[in-house]
PDB file of N, CA, C and O in Angstrom:
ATOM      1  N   UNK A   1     245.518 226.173  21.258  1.00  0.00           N
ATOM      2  CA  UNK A   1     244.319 225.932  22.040  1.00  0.00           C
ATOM      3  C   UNK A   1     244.748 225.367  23.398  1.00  0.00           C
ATOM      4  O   UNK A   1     245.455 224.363  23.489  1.00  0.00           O
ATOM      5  N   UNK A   2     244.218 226.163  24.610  1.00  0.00           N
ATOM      6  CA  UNK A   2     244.665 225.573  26.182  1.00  0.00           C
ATOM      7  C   UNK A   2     244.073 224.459  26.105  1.00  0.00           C
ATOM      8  O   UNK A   2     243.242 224.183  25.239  1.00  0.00           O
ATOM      9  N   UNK A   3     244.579 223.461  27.315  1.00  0.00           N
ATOM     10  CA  UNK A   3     243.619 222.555  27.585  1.00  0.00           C
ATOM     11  C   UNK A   3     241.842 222.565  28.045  1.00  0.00           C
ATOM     12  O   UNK A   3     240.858 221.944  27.645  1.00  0.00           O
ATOM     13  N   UNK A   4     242.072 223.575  29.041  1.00  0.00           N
ATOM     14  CA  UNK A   4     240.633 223.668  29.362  1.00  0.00           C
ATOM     15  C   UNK A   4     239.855 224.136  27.777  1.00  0.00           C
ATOM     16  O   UNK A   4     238.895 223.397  27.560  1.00  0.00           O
ATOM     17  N   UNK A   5     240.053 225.077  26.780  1.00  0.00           N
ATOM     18  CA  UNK A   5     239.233 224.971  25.780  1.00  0.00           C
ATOM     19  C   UNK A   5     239.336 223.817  24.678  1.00  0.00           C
ATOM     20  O   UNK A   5     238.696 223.913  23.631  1.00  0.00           O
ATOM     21  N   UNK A   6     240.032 222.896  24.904  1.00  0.00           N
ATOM     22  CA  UNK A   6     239.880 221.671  24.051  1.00  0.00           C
ATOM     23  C   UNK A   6     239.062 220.720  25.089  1.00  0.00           C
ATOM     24  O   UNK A   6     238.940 219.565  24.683  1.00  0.00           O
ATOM     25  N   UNK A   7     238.515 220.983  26.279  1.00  0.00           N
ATOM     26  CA  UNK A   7     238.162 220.026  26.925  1.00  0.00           C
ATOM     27  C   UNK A   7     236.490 220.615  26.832  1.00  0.00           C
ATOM     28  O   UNK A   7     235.608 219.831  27.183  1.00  0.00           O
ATOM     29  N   UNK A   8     236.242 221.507  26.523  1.00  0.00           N
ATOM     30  CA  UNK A   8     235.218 222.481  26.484  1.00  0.00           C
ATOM     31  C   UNK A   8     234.647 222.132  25.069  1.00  0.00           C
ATOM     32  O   UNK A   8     233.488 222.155  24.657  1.00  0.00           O
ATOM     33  N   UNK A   9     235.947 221.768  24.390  1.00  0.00           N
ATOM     34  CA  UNK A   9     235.074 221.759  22.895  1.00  0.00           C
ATOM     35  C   UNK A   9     233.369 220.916  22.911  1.00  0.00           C
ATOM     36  O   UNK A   9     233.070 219.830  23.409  1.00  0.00           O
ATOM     37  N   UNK A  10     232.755 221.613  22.388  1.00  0.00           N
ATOM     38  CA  UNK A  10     231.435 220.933  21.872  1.00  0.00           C
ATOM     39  C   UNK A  10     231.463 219.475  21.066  1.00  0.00           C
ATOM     40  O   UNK A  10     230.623 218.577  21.120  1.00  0.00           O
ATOM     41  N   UNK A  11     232.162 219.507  20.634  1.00  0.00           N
ATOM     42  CA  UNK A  11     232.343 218.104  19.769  1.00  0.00           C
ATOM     43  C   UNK A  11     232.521 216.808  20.429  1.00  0.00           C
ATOM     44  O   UNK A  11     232.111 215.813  19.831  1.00  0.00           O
ATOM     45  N   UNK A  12     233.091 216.671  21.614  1.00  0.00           N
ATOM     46  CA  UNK A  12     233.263 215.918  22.609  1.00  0.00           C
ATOM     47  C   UNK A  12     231.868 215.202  23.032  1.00  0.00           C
ATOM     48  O   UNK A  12     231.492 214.032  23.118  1.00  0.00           O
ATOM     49  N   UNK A  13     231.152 216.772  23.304  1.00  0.00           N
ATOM     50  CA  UNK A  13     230.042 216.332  24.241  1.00  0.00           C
ATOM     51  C   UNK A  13     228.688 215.903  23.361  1.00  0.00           C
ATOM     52  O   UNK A  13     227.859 215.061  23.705  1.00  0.00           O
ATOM     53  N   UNK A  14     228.677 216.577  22.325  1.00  0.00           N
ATOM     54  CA  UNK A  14     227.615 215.754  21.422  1.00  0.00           C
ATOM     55  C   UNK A  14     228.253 214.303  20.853  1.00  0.00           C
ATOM     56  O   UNK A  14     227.555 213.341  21.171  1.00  0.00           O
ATOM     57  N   UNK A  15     229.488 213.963  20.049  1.00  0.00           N
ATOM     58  CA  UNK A  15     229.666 212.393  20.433  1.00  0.00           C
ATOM     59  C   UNK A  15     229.135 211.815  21.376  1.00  0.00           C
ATOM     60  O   UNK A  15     228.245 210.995  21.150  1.00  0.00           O
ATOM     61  N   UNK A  16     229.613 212.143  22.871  1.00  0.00           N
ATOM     62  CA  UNK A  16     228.712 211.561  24.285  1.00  0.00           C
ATOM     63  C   UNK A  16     227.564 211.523  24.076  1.00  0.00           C
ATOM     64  O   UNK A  16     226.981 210.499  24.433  1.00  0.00           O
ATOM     65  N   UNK A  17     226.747 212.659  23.392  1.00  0.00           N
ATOM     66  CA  UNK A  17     225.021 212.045  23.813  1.00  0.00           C
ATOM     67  C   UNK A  17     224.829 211.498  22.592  1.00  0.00           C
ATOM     68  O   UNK A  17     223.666 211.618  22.207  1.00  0.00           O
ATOM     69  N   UNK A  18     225.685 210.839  21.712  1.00  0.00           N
ATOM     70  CA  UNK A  18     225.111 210.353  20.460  1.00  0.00           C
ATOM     71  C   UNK A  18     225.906 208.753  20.834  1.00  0.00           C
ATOM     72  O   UNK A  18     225.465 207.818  20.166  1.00  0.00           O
ATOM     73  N   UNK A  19     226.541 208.561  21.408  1.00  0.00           N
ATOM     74  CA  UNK A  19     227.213 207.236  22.135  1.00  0.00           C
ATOM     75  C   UNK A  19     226.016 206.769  23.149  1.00  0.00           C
ATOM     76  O   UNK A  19     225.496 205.653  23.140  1.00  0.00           O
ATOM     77  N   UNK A  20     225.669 207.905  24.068  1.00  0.00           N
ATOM     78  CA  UNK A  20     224.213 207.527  24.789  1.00  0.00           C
ATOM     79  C   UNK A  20     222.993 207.182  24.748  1.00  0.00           C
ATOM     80  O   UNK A  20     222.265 206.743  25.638  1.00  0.00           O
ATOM     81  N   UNK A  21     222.662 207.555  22.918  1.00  0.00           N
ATOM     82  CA  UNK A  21     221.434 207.358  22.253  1.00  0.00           C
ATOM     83  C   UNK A  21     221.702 205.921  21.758  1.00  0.00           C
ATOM     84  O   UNK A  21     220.824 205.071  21.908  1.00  0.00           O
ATOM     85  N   UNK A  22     222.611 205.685  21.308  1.00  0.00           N
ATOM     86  CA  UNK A  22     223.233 204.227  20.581  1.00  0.00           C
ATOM     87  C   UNK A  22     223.078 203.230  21.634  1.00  0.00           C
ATOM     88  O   UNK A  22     222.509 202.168  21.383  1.00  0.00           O
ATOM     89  N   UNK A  23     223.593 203.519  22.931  1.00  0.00           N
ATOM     90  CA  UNK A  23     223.683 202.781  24.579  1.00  0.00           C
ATOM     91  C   UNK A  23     222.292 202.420  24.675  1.00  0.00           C
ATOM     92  O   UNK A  23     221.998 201.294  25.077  1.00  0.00           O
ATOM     93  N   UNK A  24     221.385 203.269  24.344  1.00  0.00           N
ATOM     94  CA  UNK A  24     219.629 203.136  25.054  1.00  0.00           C
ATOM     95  C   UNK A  24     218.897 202.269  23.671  1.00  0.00           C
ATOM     96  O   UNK A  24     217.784 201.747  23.747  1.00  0.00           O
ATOM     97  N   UNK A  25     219.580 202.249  22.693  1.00  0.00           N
ATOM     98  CA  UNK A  25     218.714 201.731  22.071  1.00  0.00           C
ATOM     99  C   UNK A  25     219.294 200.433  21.855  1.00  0.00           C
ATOM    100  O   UNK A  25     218.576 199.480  21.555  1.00  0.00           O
ATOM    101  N   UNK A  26     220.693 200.310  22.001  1.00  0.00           N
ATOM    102  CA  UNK A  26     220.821 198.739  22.257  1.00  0.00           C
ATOM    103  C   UNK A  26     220.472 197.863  23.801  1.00  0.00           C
ATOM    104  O   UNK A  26     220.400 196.650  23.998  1.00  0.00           O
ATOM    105  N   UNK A  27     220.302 199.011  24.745  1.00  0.00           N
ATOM    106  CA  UNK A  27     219.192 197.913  25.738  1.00  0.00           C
ATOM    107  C   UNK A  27     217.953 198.170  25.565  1.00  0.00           C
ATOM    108  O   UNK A  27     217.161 197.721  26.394  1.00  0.00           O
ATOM    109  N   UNK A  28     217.608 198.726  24.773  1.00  0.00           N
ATOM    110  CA  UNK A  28     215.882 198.696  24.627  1.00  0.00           C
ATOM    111  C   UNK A  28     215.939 197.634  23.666  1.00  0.00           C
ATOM    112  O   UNK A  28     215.108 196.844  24.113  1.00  0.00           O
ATOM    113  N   UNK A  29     216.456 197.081  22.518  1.00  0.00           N
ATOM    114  CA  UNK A  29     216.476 195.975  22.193  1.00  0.00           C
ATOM    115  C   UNK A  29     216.761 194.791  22.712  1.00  0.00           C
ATOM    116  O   UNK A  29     216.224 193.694  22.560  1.00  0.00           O
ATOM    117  N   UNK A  30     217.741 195.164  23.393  1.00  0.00           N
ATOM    118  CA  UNK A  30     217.630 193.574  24.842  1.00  0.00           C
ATOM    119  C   UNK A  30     216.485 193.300  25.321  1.00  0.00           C
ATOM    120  O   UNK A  30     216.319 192.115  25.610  1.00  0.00           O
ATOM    121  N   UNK A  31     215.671 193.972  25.497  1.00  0.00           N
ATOM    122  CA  UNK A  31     214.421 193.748  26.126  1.00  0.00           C
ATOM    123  C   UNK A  31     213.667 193.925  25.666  1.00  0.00           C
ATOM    124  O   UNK A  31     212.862 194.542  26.364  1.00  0.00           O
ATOM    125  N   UNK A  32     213.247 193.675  24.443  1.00  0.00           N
ATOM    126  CA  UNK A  32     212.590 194.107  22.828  1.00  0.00           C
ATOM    127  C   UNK A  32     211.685 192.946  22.612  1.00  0.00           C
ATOM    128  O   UNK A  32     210.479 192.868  22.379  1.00  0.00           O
ATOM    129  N   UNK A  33     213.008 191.720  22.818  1.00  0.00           N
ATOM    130  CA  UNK A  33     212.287 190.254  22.484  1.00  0.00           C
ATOM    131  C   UNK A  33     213.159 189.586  22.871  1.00  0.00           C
ATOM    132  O   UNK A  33     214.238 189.886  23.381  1.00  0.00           O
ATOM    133  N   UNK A  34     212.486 188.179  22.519  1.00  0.00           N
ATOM    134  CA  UNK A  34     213.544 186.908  22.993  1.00  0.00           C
ATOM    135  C   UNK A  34     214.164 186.349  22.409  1.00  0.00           C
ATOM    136  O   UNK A  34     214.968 185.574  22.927  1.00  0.00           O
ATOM    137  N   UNK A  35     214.048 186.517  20.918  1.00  0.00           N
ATOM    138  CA  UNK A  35     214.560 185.803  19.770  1.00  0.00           C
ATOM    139  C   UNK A  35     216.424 186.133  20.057  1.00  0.00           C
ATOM    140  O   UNK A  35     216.776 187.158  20.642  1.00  0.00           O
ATOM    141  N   UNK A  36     217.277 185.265  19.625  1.00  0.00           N
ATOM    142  CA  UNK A  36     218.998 185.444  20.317  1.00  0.00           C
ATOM    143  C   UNK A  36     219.230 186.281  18.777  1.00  0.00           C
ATOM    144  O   UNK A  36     220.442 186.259  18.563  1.00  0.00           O
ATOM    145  N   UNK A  37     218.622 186.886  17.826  1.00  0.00           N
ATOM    146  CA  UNK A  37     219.217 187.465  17.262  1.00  0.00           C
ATOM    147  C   UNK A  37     218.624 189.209  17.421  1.00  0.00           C
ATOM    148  O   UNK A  37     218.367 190.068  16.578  1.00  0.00           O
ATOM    149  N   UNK A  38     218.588 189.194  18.475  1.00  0.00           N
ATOM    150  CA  UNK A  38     217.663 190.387  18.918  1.00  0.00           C
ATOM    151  C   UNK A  38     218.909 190.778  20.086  1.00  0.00           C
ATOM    152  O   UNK A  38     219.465 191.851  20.317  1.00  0.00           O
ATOM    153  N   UNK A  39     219.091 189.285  20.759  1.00  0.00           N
ATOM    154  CA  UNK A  39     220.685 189.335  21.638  1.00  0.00           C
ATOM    155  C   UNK A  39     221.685 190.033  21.299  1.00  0.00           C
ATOM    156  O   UNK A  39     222.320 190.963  21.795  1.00  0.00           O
ATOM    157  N   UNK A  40     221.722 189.391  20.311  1.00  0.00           N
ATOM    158  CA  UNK A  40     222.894 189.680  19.457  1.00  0.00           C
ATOM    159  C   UNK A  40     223.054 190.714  18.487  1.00  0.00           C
ATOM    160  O   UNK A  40     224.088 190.488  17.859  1.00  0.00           O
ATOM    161  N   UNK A  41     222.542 191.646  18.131  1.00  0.00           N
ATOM    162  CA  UNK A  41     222.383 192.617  17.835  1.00  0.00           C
ATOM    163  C   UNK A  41     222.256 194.064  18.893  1.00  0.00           C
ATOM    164  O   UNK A  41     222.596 195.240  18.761  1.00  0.00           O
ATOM    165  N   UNK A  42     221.716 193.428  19.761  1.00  0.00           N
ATOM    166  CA  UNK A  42     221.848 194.501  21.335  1.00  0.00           C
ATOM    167  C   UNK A  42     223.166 194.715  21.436  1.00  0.00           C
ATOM    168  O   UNK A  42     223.818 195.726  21.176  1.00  0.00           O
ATOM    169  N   UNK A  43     223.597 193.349  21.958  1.00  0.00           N
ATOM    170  CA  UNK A  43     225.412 193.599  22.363  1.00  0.00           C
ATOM    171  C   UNK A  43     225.947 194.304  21.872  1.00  0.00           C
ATOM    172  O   UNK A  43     226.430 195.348  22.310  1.00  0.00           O
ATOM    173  N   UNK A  44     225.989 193.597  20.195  1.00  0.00           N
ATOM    174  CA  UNK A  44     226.838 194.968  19.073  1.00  0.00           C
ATOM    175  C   UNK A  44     226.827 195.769  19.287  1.00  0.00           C
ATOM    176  O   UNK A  44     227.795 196.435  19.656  1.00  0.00           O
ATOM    177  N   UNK A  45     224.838 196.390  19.068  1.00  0.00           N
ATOM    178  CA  UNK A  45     225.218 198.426  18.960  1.00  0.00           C
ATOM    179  C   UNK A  45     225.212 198.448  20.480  1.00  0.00           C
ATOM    180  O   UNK A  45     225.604 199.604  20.639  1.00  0.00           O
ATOM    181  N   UNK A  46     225.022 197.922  21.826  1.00  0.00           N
ATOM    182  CA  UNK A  46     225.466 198.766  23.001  1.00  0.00           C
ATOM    183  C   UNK A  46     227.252 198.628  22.897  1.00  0.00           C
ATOM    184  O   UNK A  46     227.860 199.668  23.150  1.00  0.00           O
ATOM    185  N   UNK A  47     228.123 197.335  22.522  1.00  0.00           N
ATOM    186  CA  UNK A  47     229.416 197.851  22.558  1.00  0.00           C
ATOM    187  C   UNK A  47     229.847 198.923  21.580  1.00  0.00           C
ATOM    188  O   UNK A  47     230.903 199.552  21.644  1.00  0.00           O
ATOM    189  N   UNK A  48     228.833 199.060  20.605  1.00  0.00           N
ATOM    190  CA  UNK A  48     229.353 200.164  19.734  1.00  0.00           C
ATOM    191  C   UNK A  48     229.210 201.394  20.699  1.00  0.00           C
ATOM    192  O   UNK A  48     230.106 202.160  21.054  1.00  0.00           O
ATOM    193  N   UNK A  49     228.089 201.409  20.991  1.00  0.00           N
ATOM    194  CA  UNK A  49     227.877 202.677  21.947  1.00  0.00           C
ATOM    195  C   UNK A  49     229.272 203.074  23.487  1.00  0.00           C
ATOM    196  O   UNK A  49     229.942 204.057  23.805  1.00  0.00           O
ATOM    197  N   UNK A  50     229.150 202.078  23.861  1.00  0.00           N
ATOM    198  CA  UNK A  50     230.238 202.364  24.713  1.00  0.00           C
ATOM    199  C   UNK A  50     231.956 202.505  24.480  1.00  0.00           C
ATOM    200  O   UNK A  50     232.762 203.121  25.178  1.00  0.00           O
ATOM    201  N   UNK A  51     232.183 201.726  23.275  1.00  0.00           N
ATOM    202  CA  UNK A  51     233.525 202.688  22.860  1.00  0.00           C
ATOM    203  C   UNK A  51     233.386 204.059  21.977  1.00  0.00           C
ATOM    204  O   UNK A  51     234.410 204.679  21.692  1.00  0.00           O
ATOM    205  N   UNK A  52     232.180 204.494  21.575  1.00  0.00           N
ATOM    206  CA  UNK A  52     232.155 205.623  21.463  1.00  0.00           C
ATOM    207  C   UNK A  52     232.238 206.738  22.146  1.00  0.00           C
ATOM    208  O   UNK A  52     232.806 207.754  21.744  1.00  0.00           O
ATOM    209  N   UNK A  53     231.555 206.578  23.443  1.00  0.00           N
ATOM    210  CA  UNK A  53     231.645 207.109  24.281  1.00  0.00           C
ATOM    211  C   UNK A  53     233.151 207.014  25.317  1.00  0.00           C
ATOM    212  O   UNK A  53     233.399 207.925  26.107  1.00  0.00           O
ATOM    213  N   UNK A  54     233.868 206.065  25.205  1.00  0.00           N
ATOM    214  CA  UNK A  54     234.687 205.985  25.782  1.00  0.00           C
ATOM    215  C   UNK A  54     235.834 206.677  24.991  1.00  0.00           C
ATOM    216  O   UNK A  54     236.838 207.109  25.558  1.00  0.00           O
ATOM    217  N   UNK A  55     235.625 206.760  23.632  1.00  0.00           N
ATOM    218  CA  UNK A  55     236.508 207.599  22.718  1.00  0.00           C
ATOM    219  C   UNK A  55     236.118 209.061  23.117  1.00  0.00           C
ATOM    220  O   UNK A  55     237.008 209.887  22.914  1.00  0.00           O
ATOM    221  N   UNK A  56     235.050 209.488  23.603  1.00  0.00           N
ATOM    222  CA  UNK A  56     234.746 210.818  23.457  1.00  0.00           C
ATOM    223  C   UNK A  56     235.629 211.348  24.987  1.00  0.00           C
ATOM    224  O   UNK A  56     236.282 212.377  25.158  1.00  0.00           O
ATOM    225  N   UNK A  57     235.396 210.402  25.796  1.00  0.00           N
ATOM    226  CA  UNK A  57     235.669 210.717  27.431  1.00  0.00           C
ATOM    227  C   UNK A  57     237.470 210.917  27.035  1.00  0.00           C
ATOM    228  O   UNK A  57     238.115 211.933  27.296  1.00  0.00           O
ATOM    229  N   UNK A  58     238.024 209.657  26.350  1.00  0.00           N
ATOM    230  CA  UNK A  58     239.068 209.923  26.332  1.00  0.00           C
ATOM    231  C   UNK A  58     239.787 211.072  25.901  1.00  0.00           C
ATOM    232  O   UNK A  58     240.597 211.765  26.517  1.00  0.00           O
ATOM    233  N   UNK A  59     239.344 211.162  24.708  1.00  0.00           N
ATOM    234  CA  UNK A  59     239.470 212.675  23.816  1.00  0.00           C
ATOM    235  C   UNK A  59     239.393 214.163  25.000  1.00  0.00           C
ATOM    236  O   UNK A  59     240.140 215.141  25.037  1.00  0.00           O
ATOM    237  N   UNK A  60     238.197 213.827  25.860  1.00  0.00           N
ATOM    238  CA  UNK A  60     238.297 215.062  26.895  1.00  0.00           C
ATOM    239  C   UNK A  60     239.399 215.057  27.520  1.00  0.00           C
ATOM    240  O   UNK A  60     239.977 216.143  27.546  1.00  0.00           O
ATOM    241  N   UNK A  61     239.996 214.018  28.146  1.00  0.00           N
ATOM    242  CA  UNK A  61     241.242 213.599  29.139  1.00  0.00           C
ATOM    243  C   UNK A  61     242.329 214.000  28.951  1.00  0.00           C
ATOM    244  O   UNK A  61     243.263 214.094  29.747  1.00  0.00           O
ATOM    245  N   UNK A  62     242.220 214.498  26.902  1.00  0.00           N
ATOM    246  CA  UNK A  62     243.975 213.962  26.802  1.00  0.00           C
ATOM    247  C   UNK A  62     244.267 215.736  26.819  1.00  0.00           C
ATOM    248  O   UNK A  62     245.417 216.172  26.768  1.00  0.00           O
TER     249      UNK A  62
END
C-alpha cells in the first residue's frame, strides 16, 4: 500500500469525526452546569477526545 492510499484510508477519517463528536460533547458538558463533577467529567471525555483524534492525525502522517 503507497503512502498516499494509506493516508486516504477511510478509517483515519471516521476516527476524526468520532474524536470530534466526543470533543463537542465534552464542551457541551462544560457548559451543561456548575456542579465540579460536571467539570470533571468534561475534561476527561474532551481529553479523551483529543488524543483520539490526535492518534488518528498521527496515523495519517506516518
Amino acid at each position: 500500500m503507497s503512502s498516499t492510499e494509506h493516508a486516504n484510508d477511510e478509517r483515519h477519517y471516521i476516527l476524526i469525526t468520532i474524536a470530534i463528536a466526543i470533543g463537542l460533547i465534552g464542551v457541551f458538558l462544560r457548559f451543561a452546569g456548575d456542579a465540579p463533577y460536571f467539570n470533571w467529567i468534561a475534561n476527561i471525555i474532551l481529553i479523551t477526545g483529543v488524543g483520539i483524534a490526535l492518534k488518528g492525525v498521527f496515523s495519517i502522517l506516518q
